[in-house]
Every structure is written in structure tokens, then in C-alpha cells.
KEROTOR-333806 format. One record per residue (C-alpha): residue number from 0; residue in one letter; x, y, z. Coordinates in steps of 0.2 Angstrom, whole numbers, plus 2048, in hexadecimal, padded with zeros to 3 digits. Layout:
REM KEROTOR-333806
r n=NUM | res=A | east=X | north=Y | up=Z
...
END
This chain:
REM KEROTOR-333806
r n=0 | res=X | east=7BA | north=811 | up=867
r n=1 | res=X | east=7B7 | north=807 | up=876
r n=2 | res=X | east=7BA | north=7F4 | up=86A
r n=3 | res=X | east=7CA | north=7FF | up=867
r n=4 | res=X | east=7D1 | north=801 | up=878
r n=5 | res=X | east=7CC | north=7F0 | up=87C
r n=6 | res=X | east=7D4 | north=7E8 | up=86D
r n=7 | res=X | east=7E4 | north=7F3 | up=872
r n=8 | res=X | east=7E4 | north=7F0 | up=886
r n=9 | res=X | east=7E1 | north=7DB | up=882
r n=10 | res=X | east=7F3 | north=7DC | up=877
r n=11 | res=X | east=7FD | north=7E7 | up=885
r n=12 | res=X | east=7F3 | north=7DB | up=892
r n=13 | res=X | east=7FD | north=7CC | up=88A
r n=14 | res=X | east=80C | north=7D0 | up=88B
r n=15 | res=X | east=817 | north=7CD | up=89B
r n=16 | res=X | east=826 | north=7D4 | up=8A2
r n=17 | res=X | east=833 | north=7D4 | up=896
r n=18 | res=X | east=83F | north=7CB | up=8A0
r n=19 | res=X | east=833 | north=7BC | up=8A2
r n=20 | res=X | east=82C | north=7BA | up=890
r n=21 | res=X | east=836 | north=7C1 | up=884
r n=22 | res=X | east=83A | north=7D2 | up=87C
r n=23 | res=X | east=828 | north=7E1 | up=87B
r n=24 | res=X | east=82E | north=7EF | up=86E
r n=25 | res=X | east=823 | north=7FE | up=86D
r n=26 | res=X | east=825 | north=80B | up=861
r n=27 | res=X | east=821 | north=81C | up=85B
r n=28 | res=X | east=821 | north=81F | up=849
r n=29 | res=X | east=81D | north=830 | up=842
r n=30 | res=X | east=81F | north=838 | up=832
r n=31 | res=X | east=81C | north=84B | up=82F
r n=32 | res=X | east=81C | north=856 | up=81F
r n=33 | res=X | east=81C | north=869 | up=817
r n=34 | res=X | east=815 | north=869 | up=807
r n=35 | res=X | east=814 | north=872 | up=7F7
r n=36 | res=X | east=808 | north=86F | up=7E9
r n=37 | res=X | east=801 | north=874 | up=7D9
r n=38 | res=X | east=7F0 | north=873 | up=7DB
r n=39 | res=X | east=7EB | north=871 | up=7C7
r n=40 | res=X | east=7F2 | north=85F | up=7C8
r n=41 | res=X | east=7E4 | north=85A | up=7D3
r n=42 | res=X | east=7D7 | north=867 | up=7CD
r n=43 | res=X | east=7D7 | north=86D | up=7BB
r n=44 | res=X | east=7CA | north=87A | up=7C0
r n=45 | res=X | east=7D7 | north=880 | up=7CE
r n=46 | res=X | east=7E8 | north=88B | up=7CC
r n=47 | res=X | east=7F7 | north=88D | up=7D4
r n=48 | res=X | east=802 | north=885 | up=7E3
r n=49 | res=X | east=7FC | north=884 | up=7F4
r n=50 | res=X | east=806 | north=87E | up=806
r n=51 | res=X | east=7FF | north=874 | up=814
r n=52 | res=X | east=806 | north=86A | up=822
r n=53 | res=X | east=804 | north=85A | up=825
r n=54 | res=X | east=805 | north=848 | up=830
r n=55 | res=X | east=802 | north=83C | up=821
r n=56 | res=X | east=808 | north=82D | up=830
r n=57 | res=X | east=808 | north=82C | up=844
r n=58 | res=X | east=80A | north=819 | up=848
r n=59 | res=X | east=80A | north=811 | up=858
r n=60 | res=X | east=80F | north=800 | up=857
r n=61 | res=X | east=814 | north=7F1 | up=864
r n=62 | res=X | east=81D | north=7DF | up=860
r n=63 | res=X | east=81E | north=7D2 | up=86D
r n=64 | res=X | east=829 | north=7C1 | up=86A
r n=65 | res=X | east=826 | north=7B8 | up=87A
r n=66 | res=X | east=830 | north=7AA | up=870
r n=67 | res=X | east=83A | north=7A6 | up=863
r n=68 | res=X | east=82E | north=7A1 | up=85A
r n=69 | res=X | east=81E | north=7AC | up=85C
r n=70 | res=X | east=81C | north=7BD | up=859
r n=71 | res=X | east=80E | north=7CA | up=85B
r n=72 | res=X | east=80B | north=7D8 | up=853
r n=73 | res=X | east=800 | north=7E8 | up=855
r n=74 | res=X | east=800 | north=7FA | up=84C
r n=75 | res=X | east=7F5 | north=808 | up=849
r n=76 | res=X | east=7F6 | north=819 | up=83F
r n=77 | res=X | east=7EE | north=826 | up=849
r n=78 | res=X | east=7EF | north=833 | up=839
r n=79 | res=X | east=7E5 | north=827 | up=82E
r n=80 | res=X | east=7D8 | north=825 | up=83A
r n=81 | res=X | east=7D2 | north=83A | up=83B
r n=82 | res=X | east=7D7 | north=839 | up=825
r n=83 | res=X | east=7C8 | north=82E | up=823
r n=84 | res=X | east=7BE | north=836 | up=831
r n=85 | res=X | east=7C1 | north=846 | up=829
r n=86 | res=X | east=7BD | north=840 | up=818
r n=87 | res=X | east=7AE | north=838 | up=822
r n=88 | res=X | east=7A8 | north=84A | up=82A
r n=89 | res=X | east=7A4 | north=843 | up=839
r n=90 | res=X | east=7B6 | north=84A | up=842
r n=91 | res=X | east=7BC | north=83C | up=84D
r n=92 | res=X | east=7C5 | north=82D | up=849
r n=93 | res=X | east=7C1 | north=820 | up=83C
r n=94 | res=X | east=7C6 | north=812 | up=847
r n=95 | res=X | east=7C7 | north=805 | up=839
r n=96 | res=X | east=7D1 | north=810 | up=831
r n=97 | res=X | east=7DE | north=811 | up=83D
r n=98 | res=X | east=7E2 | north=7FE | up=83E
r n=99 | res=X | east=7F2 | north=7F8 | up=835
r n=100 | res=X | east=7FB | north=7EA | up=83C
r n=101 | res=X | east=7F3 | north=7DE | up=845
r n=102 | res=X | east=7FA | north=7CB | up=846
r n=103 | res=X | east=801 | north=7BC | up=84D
r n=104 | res=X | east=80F | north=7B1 | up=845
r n=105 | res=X | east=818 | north=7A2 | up=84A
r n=106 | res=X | east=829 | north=79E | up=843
r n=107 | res=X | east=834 | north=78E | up=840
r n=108 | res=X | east=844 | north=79A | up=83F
r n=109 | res=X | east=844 | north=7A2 | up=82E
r n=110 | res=X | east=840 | north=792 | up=822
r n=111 | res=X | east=82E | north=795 | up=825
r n=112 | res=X | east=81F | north=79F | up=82F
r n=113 | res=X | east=80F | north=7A1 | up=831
r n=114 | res=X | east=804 | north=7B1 | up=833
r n=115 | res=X | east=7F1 | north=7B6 | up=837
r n=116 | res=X | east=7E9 | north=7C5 | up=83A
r n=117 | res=X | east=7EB | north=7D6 | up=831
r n=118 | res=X | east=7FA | north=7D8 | up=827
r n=119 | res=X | east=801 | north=7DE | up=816
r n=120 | res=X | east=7FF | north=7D2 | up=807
r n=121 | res=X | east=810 | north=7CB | up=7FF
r n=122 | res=X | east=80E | north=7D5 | up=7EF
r n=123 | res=X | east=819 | north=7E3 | up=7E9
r n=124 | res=X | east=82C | north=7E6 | up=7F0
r n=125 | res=X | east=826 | north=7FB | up=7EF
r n=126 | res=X | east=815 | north=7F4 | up=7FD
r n=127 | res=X | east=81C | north=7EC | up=806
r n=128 | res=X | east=82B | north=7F8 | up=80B
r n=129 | res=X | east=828 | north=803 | up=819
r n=130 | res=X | east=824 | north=814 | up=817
r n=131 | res=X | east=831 | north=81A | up=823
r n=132 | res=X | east=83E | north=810 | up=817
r n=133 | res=X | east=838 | north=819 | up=805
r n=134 | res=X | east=846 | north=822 | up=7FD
r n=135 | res=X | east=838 | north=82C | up=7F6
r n=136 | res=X | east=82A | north=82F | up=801
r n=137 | res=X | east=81B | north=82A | up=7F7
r n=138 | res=X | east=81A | north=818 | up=7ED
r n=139 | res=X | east=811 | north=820 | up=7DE
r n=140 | res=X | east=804 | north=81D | up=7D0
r n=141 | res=X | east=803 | north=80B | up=7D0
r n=142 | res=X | east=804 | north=808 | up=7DF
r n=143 | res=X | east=7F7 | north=816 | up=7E6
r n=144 | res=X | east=7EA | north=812 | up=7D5
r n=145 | res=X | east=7ED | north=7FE | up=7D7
r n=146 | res=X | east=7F8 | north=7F7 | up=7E3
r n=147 | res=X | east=7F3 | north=7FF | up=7F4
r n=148 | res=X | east=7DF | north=803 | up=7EC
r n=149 | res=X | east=7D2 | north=7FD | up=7DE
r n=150 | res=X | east=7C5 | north=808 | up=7DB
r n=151 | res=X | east=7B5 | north=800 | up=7D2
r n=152 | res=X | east=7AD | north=810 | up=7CA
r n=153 | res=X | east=79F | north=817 | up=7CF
r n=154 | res=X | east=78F | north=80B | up=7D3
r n=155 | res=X | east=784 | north=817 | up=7D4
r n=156 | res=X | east=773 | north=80E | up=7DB
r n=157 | res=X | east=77A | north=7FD | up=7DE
r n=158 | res=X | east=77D | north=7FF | up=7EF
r n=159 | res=X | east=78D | north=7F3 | up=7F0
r n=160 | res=X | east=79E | north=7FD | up=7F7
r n=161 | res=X | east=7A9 | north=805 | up=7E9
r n=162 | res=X | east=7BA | north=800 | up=7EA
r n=163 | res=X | east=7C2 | north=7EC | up=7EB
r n=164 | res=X | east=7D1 | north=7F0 | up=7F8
r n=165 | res=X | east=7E3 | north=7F1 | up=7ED
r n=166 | res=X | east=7EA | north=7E0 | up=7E7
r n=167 | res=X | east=7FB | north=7E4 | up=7F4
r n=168 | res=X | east=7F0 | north=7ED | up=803
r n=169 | res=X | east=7EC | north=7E7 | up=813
r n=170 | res=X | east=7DF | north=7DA | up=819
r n=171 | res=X | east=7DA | north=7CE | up=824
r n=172 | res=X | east=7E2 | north=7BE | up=820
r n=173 | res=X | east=7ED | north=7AF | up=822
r n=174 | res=X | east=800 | north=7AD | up=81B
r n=175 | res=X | east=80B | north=79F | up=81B
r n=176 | res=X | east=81E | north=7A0 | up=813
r n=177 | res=X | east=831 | north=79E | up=816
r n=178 | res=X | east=843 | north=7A0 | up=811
r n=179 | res=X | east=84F | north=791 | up=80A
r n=180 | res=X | east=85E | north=799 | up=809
r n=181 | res=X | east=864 | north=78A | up=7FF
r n=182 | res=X | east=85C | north=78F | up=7F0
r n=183 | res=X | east=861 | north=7A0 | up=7E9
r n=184 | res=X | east=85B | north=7A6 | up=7FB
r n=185 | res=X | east=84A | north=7A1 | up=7F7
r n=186 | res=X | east=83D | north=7AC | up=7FF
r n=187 | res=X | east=829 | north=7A6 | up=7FC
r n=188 | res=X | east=817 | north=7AF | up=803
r n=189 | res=X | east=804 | north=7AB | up=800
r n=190 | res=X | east=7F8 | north=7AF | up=809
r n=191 | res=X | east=7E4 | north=7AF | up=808
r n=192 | res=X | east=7DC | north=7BF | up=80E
r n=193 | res=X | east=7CC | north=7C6 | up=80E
r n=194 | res=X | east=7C3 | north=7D9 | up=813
r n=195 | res=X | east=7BE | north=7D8 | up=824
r n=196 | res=X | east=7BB | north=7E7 | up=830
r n=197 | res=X | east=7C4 | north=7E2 | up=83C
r n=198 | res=X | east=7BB | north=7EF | up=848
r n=199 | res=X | east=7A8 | north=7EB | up=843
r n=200 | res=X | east=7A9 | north=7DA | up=83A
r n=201 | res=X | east=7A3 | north=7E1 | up=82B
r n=202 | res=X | east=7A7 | north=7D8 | up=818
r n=203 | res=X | east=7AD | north=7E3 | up=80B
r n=204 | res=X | east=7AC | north=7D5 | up=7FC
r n=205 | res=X | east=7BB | north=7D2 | up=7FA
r n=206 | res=X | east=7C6 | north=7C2 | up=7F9
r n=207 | res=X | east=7DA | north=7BF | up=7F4
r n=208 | res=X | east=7E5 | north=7B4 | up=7F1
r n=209 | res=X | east=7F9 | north=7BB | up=7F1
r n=210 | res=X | east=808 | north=7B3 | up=7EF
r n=211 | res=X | east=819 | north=7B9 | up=7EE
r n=212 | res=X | east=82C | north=7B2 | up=7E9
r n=213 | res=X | east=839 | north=7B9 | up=7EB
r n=214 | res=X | east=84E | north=7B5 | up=7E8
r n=215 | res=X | east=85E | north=7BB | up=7EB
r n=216 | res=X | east=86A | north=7B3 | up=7DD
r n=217 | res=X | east=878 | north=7BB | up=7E1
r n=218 | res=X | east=87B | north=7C7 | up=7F1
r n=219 | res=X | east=877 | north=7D8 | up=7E8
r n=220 | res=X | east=868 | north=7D4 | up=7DD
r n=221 | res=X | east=855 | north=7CE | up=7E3
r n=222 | res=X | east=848 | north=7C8 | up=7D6
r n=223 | res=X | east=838 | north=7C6 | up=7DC
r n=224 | res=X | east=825 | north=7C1 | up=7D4
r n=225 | res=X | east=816 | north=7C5 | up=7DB
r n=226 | res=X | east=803 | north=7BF | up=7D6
r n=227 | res=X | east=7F2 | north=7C5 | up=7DE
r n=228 | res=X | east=7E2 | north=7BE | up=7D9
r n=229 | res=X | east=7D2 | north=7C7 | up=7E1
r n=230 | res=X | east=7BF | north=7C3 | up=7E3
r n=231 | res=X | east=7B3 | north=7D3 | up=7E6
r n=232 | res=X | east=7A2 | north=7D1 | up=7E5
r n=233 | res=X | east=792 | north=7DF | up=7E3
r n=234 | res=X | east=786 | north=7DD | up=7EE
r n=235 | res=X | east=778 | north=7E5 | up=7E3
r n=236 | res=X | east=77A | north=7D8 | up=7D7
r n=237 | res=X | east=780 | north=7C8 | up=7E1
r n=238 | res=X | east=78F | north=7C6 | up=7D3
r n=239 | res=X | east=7A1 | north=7C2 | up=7D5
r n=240 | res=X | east=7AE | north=7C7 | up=7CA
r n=241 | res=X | east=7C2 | north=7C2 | up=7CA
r n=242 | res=X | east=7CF | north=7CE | up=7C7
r n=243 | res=X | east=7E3 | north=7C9 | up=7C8
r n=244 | res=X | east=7F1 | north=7D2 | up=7C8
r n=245 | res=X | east=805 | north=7CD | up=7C5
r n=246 | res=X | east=813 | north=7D7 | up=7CA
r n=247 | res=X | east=827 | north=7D6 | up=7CA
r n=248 | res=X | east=834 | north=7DF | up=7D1
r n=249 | res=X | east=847 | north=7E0 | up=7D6
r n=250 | res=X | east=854 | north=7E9 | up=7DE
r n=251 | res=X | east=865 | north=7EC | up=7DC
r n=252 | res=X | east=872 | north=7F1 | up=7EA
r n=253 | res=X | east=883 | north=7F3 | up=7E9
r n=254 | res=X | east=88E | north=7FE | up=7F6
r n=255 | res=X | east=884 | north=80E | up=7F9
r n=256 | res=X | east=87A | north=80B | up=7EA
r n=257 | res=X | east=867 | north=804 | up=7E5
r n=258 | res=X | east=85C | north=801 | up=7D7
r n=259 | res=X | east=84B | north=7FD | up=7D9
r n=260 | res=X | east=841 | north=7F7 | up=7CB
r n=261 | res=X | east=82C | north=7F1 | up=7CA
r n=262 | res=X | east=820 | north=7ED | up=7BC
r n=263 | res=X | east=80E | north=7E7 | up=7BF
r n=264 | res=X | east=7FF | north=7E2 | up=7B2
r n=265 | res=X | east=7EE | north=7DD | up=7B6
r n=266 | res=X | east=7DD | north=7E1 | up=7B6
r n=267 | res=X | east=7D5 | north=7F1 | up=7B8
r n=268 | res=X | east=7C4 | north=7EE | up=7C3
r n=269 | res=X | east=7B8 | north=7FC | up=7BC
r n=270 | res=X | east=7A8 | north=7F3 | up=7BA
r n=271 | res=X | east=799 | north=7FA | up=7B0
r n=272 | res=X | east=786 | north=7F7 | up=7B1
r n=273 | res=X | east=77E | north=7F1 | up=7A2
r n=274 | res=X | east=76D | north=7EC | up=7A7
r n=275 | res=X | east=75C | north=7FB | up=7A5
r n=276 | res=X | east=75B | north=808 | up=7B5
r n=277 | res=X | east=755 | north=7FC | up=7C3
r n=278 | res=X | east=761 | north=7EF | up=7C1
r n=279 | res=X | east=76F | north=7EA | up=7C1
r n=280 | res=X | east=77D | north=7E0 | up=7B7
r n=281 | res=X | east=78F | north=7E2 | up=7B9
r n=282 | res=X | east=79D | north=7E0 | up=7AF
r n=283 | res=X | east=7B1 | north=7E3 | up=7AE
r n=284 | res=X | east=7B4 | north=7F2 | up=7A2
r n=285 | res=X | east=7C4 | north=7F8 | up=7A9
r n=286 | res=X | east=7D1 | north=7EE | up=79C
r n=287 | res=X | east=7E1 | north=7EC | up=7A2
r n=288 | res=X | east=7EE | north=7F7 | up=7AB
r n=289 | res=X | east=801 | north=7F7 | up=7AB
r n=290 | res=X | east=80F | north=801 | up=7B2
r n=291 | res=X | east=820 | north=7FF | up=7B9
r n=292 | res=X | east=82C | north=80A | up=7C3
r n=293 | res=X | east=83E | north=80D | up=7C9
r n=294 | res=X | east=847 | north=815 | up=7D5
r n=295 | res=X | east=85A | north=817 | up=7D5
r n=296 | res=X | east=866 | north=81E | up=7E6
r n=297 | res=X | east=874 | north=820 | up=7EE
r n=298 | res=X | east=879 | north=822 | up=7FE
r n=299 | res=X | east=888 | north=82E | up=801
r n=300 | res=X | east=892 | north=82E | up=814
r n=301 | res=X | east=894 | north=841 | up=817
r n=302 | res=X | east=897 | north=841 | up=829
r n=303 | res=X | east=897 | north=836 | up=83A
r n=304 | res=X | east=888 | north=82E | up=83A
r n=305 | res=X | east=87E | north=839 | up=82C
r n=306 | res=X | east=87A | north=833 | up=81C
r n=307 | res=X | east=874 | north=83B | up=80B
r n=308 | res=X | east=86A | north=831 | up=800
r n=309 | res=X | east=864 | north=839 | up=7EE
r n=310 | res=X | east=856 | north=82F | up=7E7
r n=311 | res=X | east=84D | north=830 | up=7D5
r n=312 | res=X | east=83C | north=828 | up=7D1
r n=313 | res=X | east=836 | north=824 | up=7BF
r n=314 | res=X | east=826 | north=81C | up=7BC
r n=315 | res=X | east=817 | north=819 | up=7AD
r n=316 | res=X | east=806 | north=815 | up=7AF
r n=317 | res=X | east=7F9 | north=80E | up=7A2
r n=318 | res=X | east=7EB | north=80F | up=7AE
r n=319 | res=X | east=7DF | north=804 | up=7A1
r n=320 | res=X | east=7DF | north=7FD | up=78F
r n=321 | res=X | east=7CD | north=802 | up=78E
r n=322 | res=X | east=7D1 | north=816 | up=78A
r n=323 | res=X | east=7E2 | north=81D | up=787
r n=324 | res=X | east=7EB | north=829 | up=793
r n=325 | res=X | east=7FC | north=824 | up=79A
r n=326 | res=X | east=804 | north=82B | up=7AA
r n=327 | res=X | east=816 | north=82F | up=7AC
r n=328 | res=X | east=820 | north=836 | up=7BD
r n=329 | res=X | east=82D | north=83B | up=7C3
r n=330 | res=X | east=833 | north=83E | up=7D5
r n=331 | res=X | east=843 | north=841 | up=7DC
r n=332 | res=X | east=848 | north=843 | up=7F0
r n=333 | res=X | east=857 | north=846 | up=7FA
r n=334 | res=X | east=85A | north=83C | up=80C
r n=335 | res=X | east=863 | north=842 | up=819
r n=336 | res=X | east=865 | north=833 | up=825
r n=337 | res=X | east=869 | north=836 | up=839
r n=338 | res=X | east=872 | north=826 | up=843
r n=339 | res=X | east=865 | north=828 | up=852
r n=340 | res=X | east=859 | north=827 | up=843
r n=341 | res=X | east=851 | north=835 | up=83D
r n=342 | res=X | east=84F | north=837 | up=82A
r n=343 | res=X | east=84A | north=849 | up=821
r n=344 | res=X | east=844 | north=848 | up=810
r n=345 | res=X | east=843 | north=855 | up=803
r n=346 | res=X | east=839 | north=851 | up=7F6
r n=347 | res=X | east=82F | north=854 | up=7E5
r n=348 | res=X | east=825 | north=84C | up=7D8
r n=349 | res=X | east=81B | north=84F | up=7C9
r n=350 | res=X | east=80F | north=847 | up=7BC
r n=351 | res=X | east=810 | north=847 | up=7AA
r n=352 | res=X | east=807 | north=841 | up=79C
r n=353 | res=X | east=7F4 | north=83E | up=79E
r n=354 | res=X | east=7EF | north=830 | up=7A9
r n=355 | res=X | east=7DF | north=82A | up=7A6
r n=356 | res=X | east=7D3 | north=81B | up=7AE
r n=357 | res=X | east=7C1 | north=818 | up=7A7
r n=358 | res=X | east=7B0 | north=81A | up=7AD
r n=359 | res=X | east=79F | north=816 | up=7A8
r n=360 | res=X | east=78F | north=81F | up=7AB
r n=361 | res=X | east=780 | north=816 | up=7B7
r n=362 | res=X | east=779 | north=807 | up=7AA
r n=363 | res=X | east=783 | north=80B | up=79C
r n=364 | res=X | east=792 | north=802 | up=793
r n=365 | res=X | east=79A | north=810 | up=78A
r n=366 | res=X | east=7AA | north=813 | up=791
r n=367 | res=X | east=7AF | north=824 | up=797
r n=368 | res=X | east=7BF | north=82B | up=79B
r n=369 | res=X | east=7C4 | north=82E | up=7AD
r n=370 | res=X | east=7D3 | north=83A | up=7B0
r n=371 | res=X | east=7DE | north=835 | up=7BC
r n=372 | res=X | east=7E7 | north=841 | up=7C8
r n=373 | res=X | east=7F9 | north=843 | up=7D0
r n=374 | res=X | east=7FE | north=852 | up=7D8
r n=375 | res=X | east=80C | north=85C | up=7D3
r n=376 | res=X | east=816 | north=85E | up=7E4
r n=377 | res=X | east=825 | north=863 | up=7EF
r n=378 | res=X | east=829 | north=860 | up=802
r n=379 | res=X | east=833 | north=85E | up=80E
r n=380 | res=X | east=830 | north=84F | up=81B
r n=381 | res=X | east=835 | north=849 | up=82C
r n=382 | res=X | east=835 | north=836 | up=830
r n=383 | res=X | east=836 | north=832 | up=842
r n=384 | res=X | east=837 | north=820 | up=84C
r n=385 | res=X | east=839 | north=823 | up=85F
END
């Protein structure tokens, strides 16, 4: 806690007066929710529905330009910091849990920047959206199984951490990109970024390389590529392995009306252990995934300064080519906008089909199959930026 309040006091210790160096934004941003849900979708042993409430989001964060070519940014999530200590047991904060933004860029106008520190990587239009700006409140299966997380299995015994960070998640890294407007509105990222505790100084094993392009052909349609190529190592057995990911996605938008459409394909990271009890000798098992979404809205003017947007959700999942098991949702949420900012959200989403990873047992190389769960879920949540 304490390399916390000092990392927080040396930012707001940076920045002057407003009047003398430029503009200090500080924000509250909070996200609360009630919410139904059928608790056989995440436990096949359990029946019927159940309600809690909850605060999936409470963010502090502050932005200094003291020019107009530097900025600074700092953000921290308050509600993931007591999830991962509860999920720890040891009920306090997770400080490195709570960190989310955390970086300096300089800019040449818009044609080109330059970022460091702790950031998003520049892959997936769905990722890299805020969470107060979803038309439906959760990204979904791709994103939460691959995109935002990759799990490794279960390495019983080898003593190396579990889980490679998701191809689009945060890290610790440096970004360059830019705009040439010129060209189709030409919009470019890559970045190197690497696992780091920011808090402790800790390695997680982890290394990636992102890039991203984007265009804008004409004034209602944006394409966008995106590629991710990721080194993880396990420690027991000083190996590295390469896994890649590639991802497109566009969006439409026309008067009140969007489309929003993503694929992605790449490798699933499940490793198994091959080698007698004792040892070790990893390998990929986990095939390759596949899945895509889209989302379709419009946004209806029904009074001064209120706004009701109606937003549907389809997605698929092949979670790996190794077993079979495909995962298929659908999710659908009403908006109701307020001018001074306000957004409430009702919602609900369910799973079909029967999505399913792969698993292997402590040294062996027969693949099992791992089913994969998704709630089935209604709500209604409050987005708030004050």
C-alpha cells in the first residue's frame, strides 16, 4: 500500500496549477449493477436463479497535458482491487490488481505518438472500447476465454504461474503509431509489451508484440486488422513457446444506426506434460480457436436530452480444434442515455450450444475435454462519470 500512495502522490505532485501548465482532468467513473442468474450455467450440480448486487467497476483516473504535445495518464479500479483480494482470501486490496492506466505519451499532432508505461495493447475494436461506452455491458466469449485472458491448464507440480495474460489485455510496454488522414484515414499501432508487476517488479513470462491498422474508406465504414504474437515461458522447465493471434473487425454507422462486426483465429495455449512424474516437458495441445461476433443498434431521440438505444449481440465460439464443443450467445440490452451523462442499462444474455476447451491430466498427453461456462443472466446497470 505504502509503493501505492507514493506512486499516486508523485503523479498529483507533478502537476501545477491549471492555469500555468495546462489542463488536470480528474474523474470518477463508476459502474453499479442488480443481477439475476441461472446458476446451472455456471454449476451443473447447482439449480435455479439467484440475485446479488454488485460494483463490477469504481475507477479513479487523472490526465495532465501540460503541453500540447505530452500527456499523462493514471487510472485505478478500486472494485478490482477487493475482487482479486477476495478471490485471494486475505480481505484487503490486491494492489496490483487495482492498477489500470498508467502512462506517458508525446505527440506530434495526430500523424504520430509515442507511448510507455501501462496501457492497453492495439488489438480488438471490442478491447479497446471503454466499458462505459459498451452497448452491451459485457464484451463476451472471446473476449473473456482469449482476448482479455489465456489460461494454460493446469500445471500441477511445475511451479510456473498458470495463465499467459490475453493477446489484447493490459501490460507494461512501449507503442508508437499515428494517423495520415491522406490515406483512407490511415490509423497504425505496435507496440512491444511485456508482464511486469508494476507494484513489486515481479516477471509473469510473458512477451508481445501487437500491431494494429486500421482505415476509414469512406465516412461510415471502418476496417481494421489486428495481429498479436506472444512469448510465455514455464519456469519449471526453462522452455519458451510462441502463440499468435489475428483478429479483424469493422463497424458501420449511419444516422442513429451501428453495426459492429469481429472475428479472430489463433492459438489456443493449453500445454500438456509429456515427460515421467518428476519432470517435466511441455507442449502445445490446445489446437486452434475461432470465433467472431456482432452487434447491431440504434439510437432513437425520445425526448430533450434522453436517448434510447436497443442493442443485440450475436456471437460463436470454437474454443479449440483439439475436442469439439462450440459456444453460441446471444445478448440483447436496452440504453437509456441522459445529456448530463448518465446511462442505465437493462440487459440479458444467455449461452447455447456447448462450449468446450481441453485439458490434460499431470504427465499425460491424452486430451480431455474441459467445459467451458457462461452464465445465463439478466440485470439492470447504472454507468456513472462524475
Amino acid at each position: 500500500m505504502n509503493r501505492l500512495l507514493a506512486l499516486v502522490t508523485t503523479v498529483m505532485s507533478l502537476a501545477p496549477a491549471p492555469a500555468e501548465a495546462g489542463e488536470v482532468r480528474v474523474r470518477g467513473k463508476l459502474q453499479t449493477r442488480l443481477e439475476l442468474i441461472d446458476q446451472s450455467t455456471l454449476d451443473r450440480d447447482r439449480a435455479g436463479w439467484t440475485h446479488y448486487l454488485d460494483i463490477p467497476r469504481a475507477r479513479l483516473d487523472v490526465r495532465w497535458d501540460p503541453s500540447n504535445r505530452l500527456r499523462l495518464v493514471f487510472e485505478l479500479d478500486a472494485a478490482d482491487g477487493f475482487l482479486a483480494a477476495g478471490n485471494g482470501g486475505n480481505g484487503g486490496f490486491a494492489i496490483d490488481q487495482m492498477l489500470k492506466d498508467c502512462y506517458g505519451e508525446f505527440r506530434l499532432g495526430k500523424k504520430f505518438f509515442l507511448r510507455a508505461g501501462h496501457f492497453k495493447k492495439p488489438f480488438s475494436r471490442l478491447r479497446l472500447r471503454s466499458p462505459w461506452d459498451l452497448l452491451v455491458p459485457e464484451r463476451g466469449l472471446l473476449d473473456q476465454t482469449f482476448v482479455g485472458n489465456l489460461h494454460l491448464g493446469d500445471l500441477a507440480g511445475s511451479g510456473s504461474l498458470q495463465h499467459a495474460g490475453g493477446y489484447g489485455d493490459r501490460d507494461l510496454g512501449v507503442m508508437a503509431g499515428g494517423r495520415l488522414k491522406s490515406l483512407m484515414d490511415l490509423r497504425w499501432s505496435l507496440g512491444y509489451f511485456n508482464a511486469l508487476d508494476f507494484l513489486s517488479g515481479r516477471e509473469s513470462g510473458h512477451r508481445d508484440v501487437v500491431a494494429r491498422l486500421e482505415i476509414r474508406p469512406i465516412r461510415w465504414l471502418s476496417l481494421a486488422l489486428s495481429a498479436s504474437a506472444k512469448r510465455f515461458s514455464v519456469a519449471a522447465s526453462r522452455q519458451d513457446f510462441w502463440v499468435a493471434m489475428l483478429g479483424a473487425d469493422a463497424e458501420i454507422s449511419a444516422g442513429g444506426f451501428t453495426l459492429q462486426l469481429e472475428a479472430g483465429y489463433g492459438d489456443n495455449p493449453v500445454l500438456y506434460n509429456r515427460a515421467p512424474a518428476g519432470q517435466a516437458d511441455f507442449h502445445l495441445g490446445g489446437g486452434k480457436f475461432v470465433g467472431g461476433h456482432a452487434t447491431v443498434a440504434y439510437r432513437i431521440e425520445i425526448g430533450p436530452d434522453l436517448w434510447l438505444t436497443p442493442a443485440v449481440m450475436g456471437e460463436v465460439l470454437e474454443p479449440t480444434t483439439a475436442v469439439s464443443g462450440e459456444g453460441y450467445r446471444l445478448a440483447a440490452a436496452l440504453n437509456l442515455d441522459f445529456a448530463a451523462g448518465p446511462r442505465l442499462v437493462l440487459y440479458g444474455e444467455t449461452t447455447l450450444g456447448d462450449p468446450r476447451s481441453v485439458s490434460y491430466a499431470d504427465h499425460s498427453t491424452e486430451a480431455q475435454e474441459e467445459p467451458l461456462y457462461f452464465p445465463t443472466r439478466a440485470g439492470l446497470q447504472l454507468n456513472l462519470i462524475f
